[in-house]
LUMFI-856988 format. One record per residue (C-alpha): residue in one letter; x, y, z. Coordinates in steps of 0.1 Angstrom, whole numbers, padded with zeros to 4 digits, always signed. Layout:
! residues N
aXYZ ...
END
This chain:
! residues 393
x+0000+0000+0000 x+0029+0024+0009 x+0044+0014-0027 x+0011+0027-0040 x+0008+0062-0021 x+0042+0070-0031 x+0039+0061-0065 x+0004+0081-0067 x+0017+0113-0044 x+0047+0115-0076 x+0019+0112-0102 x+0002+0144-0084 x+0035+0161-0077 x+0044+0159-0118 x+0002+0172-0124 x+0011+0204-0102 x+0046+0212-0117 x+0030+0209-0154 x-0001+0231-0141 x+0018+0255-0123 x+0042+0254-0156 x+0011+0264-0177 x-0004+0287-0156 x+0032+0306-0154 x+0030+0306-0189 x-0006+0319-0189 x+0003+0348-0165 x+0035+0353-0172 x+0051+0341-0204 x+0080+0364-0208 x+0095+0348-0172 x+0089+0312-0187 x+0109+0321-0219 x+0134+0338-0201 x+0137+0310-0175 x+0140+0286-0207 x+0169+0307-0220 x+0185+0308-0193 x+0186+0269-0190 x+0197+0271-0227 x+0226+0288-0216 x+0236+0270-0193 x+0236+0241-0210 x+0255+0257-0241 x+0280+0267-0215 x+0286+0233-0201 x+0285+0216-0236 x+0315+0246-0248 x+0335+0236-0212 x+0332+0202-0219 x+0344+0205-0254 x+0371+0230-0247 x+0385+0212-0218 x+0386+0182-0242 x+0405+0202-0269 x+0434+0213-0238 x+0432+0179-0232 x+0448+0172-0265 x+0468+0200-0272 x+0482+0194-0238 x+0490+0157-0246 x+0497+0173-0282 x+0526+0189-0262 x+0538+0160-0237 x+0538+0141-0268 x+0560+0162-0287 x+0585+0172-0259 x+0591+0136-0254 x+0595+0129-0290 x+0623+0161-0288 x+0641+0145-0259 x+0643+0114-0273 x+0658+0130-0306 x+0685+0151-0291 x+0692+0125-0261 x+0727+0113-0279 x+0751+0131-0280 x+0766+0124-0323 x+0795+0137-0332 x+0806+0162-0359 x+0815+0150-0393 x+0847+0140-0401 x+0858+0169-0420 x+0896+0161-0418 x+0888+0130-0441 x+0878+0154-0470 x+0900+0157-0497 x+0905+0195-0497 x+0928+0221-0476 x+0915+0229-0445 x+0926+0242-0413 x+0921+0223-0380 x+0942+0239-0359 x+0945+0276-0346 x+0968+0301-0360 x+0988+0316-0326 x+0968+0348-0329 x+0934+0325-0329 x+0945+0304-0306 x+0932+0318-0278 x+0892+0321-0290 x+0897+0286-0311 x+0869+0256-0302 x+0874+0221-0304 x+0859+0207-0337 x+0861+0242-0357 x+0870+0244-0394 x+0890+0268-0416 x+0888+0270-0452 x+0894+0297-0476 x+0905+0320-0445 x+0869+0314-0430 x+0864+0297-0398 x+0833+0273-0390 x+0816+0257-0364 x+0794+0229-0367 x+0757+0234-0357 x+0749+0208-0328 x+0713+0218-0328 x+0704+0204-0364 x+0686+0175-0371 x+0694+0152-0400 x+0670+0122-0416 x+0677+0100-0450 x+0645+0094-0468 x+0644+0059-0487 x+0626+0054-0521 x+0633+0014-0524 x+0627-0002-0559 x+0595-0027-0545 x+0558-0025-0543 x+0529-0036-0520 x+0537-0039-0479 x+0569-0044-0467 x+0577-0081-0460 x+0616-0092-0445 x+0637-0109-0466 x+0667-0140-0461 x+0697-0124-0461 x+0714-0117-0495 x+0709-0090-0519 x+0672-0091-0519 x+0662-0064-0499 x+0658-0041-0526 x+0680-0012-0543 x+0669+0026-0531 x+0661+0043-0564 x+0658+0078-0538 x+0678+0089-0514 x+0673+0127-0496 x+0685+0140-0467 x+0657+0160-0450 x+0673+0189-0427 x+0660+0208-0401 x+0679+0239-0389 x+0664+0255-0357 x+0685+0287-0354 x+0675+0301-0392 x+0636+0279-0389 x+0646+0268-0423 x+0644+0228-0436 x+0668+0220-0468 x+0672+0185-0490 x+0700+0172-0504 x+0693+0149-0532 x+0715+0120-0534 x+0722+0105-0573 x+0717+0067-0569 x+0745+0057-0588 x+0770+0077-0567 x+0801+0056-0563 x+0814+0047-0528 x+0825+0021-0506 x+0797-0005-0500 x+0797-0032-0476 x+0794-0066-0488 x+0773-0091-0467 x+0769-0130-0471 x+0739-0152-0473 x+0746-0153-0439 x+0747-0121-0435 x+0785-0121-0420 x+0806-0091-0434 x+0827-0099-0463 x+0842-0068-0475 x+0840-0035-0490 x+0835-0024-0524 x+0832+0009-0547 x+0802+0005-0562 x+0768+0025-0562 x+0753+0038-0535 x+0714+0026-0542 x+0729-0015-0538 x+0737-0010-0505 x+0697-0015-0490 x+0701-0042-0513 x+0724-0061-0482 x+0703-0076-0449 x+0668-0084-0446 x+0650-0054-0465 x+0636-0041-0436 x+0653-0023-0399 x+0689-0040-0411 x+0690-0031-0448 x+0680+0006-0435 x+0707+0008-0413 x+0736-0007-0438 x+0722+0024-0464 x+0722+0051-0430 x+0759+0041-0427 x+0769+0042-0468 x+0754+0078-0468 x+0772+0090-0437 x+0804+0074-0451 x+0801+0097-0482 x+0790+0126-0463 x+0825+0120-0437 x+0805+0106-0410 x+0781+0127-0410 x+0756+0123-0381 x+0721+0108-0392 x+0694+0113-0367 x+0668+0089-0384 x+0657+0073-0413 x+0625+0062-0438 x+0624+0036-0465 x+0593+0038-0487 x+0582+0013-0512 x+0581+0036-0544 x+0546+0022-0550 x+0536+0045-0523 x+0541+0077-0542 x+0501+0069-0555 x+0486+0074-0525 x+0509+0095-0507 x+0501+0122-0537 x+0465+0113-0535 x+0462+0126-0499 x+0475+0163-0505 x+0450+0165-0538 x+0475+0158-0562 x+0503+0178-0573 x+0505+0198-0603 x+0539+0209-0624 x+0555+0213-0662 x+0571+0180-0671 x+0608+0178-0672 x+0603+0152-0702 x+0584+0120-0714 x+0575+0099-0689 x+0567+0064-0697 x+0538+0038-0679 x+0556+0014-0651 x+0524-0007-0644 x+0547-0036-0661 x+0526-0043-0692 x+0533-0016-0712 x+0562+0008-0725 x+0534+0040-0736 x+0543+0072-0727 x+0518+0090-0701 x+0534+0121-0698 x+0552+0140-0721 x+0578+0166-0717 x+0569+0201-0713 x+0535+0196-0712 x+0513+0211-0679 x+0499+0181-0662 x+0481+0169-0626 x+0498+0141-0611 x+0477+0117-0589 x+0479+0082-0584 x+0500+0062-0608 x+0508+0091-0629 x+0528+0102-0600 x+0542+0069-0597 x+0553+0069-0632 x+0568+0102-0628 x+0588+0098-0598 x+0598+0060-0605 x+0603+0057-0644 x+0636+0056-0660 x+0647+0046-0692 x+0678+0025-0687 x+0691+0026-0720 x+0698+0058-0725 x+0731+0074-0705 x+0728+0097-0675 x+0689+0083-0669 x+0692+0085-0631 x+0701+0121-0632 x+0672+0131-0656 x+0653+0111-0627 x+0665+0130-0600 x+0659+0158-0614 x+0620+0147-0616 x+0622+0135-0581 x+0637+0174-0572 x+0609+0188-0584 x+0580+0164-0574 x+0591+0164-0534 x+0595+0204-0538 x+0561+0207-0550 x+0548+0176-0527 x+0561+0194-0495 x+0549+0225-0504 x+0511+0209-0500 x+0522+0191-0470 x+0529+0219-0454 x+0496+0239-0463 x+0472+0208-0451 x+0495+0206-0420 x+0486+0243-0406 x+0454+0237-0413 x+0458+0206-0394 x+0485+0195-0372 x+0479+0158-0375 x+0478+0158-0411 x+0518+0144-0413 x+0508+0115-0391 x+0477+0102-0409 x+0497+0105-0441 x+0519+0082-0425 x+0494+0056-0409 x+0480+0057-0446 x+0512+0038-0462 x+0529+0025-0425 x+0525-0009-0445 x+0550-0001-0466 x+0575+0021-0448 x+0605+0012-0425 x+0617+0041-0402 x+0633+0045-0365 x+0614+0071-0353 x+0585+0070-0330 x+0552+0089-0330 x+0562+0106-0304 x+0596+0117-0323 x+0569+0123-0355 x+0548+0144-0335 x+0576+0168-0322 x+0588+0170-0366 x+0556+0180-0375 x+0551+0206-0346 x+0587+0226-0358 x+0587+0217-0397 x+0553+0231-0404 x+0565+0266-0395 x+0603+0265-0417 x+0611+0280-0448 x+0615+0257-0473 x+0610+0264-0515 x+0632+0251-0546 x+0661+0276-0530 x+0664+0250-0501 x+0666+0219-0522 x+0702+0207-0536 x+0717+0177-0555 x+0752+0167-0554 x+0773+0179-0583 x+0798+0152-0604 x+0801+0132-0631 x+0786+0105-0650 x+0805+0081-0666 x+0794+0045-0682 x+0813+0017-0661 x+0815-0022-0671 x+0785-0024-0667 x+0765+0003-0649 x+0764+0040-0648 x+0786+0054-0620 x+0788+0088-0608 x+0814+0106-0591 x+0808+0131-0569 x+0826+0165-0566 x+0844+0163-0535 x+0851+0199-0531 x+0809+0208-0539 x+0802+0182-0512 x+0826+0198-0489 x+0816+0234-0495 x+0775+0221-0494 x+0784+0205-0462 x+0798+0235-0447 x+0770+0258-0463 x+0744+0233-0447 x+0755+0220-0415 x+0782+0244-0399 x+0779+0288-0395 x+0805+0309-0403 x+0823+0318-0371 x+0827+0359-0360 x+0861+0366-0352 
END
């Protein structure tokens, strides 16, 4: 029975507040509609704290993320490169009258003394010569040649990112592995065979991180990415395509046929496997091919970063879904964390066809293969321009 008061005293409670709710609104509507605004507010209000205090939620993991990623980055302590192995006349030690001012790892060249920036950060972007996901390898020479090599650069003390293309066929020494994967020796040979060594994943990475710091005198390398080329489709796909004047005929690589897609001079929009073809074709009988191809790759990734960097300020986790996109078919060291921090300091650095540079040399035909030969003293002087700052005496 009590069950059944209670339940009928709540039935006549509700009948009074909806009366009392239209009689208010009988005698005094403009009450009611400022009582229901007010309620409106404050419900507005909560839903905008919620939300906001959701948003500093991220940006402040946004943050925590990215400071970890920095720390990790710049936790070891690398060396400067090894300039004394460079095959020009340079001073290492201090006159008697700049003795007294001199540091320990400064340069002088062509009266000019340098210092090499510690705060820069140095990565080697992979284009590897397979398609479809990443899958490891037996040991050998299966892991796959790297048809693209750039070192990405970012300098904090001008906020300004550079890239240094690298000609696949550069000649220099090249470690030689067994099917065991035991070292055997060294060899000259070009520099794209060296991914080819190890198990064409974390290993075969690391054997091409250590051929490109060789050439560059031990330069210090602070991380790496291969990409399967095949990846250029949908990497383009993502920024909306990229659009530029071809550099010259561009033939299909789908395998079945030799047409050309592209043709030189002509203004074209390059998505999917047009922008494989143009970044990844190369006509192997004719001479100085992988240059002509560099030159392409120069001027697709100028283009390419160009849009990454508009989508990214527009939003800041555009670099990362790019990169969960194709992770299938990439190899890299760094973290998200390390990813996050990248994105959060590239975004804002100057970078246009003025920050991109290719090694100058020579080509020449070998026994076989095209070899080229880089200019020591341009590699020298590009390293210096690059990497160290001109000390003020």
């Amino acid at each position: 029975m009590k069950i059944v008061s209670n339940l009928l005293t709540n039935k006549k409670n509700r009948r009074d507040r909806v009366a009392n709710l239209e009689k208010s609104q009988i005698l005094n509507p403009e009450k009611v509609k400022r009582d229901k605004n007010r309620k409106r507010k404050v419900v507005a209000l909560t839903v905008l704290a919620v939300i906001t205090g959701l948003l500093a939620a991220a940006f402040a993991a946004f943050l925590i993320v990215g400071a970890i990623g920095k720390a990790n980055l710049r936790s070891n302590v690398i060396a400067a490169p090894k300039l004394e192995n460079a095959p020009v006349v340079i001073e290492l030690q201090p006159t008697e009258e700049e003795s007294a001012g001199w540091k320990e790892g400064w340069v002088k060249y062509n009266g000019q003394v340098y210092a090499y920036n510690e705060d820069i950060l140095t990565f080697l972007i992979m284009g590897i010569d397979k398609t479809k996901d990443v899958k490891e390898v037996a040991e050998g020479t299966n892991g796959g040649q790297a048809d693209a090599l750039f070192l990405v650069v970012l300098n904090p003390h001008d906020d300004s990112l550079s890239v240094i293309g690298i000609n696949r066929n550069t000649m220099t020494d090249v470690s030689v592995y067994d099917n065991n994967g035991s070292f055997v020796n060294t060899v000259k040979a070009q520099i794209a065979v060296q991914h080819g060594f190890g198990n064409g994943v974390e290993e075969s990475c690391e054997y091409e991180v250590n051929a490109v710091q060789y050439l560059f005198y031990e330069m210090p390398i602070h991380g790496y990415a291969a990409i399967n080329m095949d990846a250029i489709g949908p990497l383009t796909d993502m920024v909306g395509g990229i659009d530029l004047t071809a550099l010259e005929d561009v033939k299909s690589v789908d395998g079945k046929s030799q047409q050309i897609v592209i043709k030189e001079g002509e203004q074209v929009h390059l998505d999917g496997d047009l922008a494989y073809a143009y970044v990844r074709d190369r006509n192997t009988d004719q001479f100085g091919s992988a240059d002509k191809r560099l030159e392409r790759q120069k001027q697709f990734i100028t283009a390419y970063l160009q849009k990454v960097k508009q989508k990214t300020k527009a939003d800041i986790g555009f670099p990362i879904s790019v990169y969960q996109a194709v992770a299938s078919r990439v190899v890299t060291d760094l973290t998200v964390d390390e990813m996050t921090y990248l994105v959060s300091i590239a975004k804002d650095y100057s970078f246009d066809e003025n920050y991109l540079y290719t090694l100058k040399g020579e080509t020449k035909q070998g026994n076989v293969f095209e070899e080229f030969y880089v200019d020591e003293t341009d590699l020298f002087e590009l390293i210096l321009k690059i990497f160290y700052e001109p000390v003020e005496q």
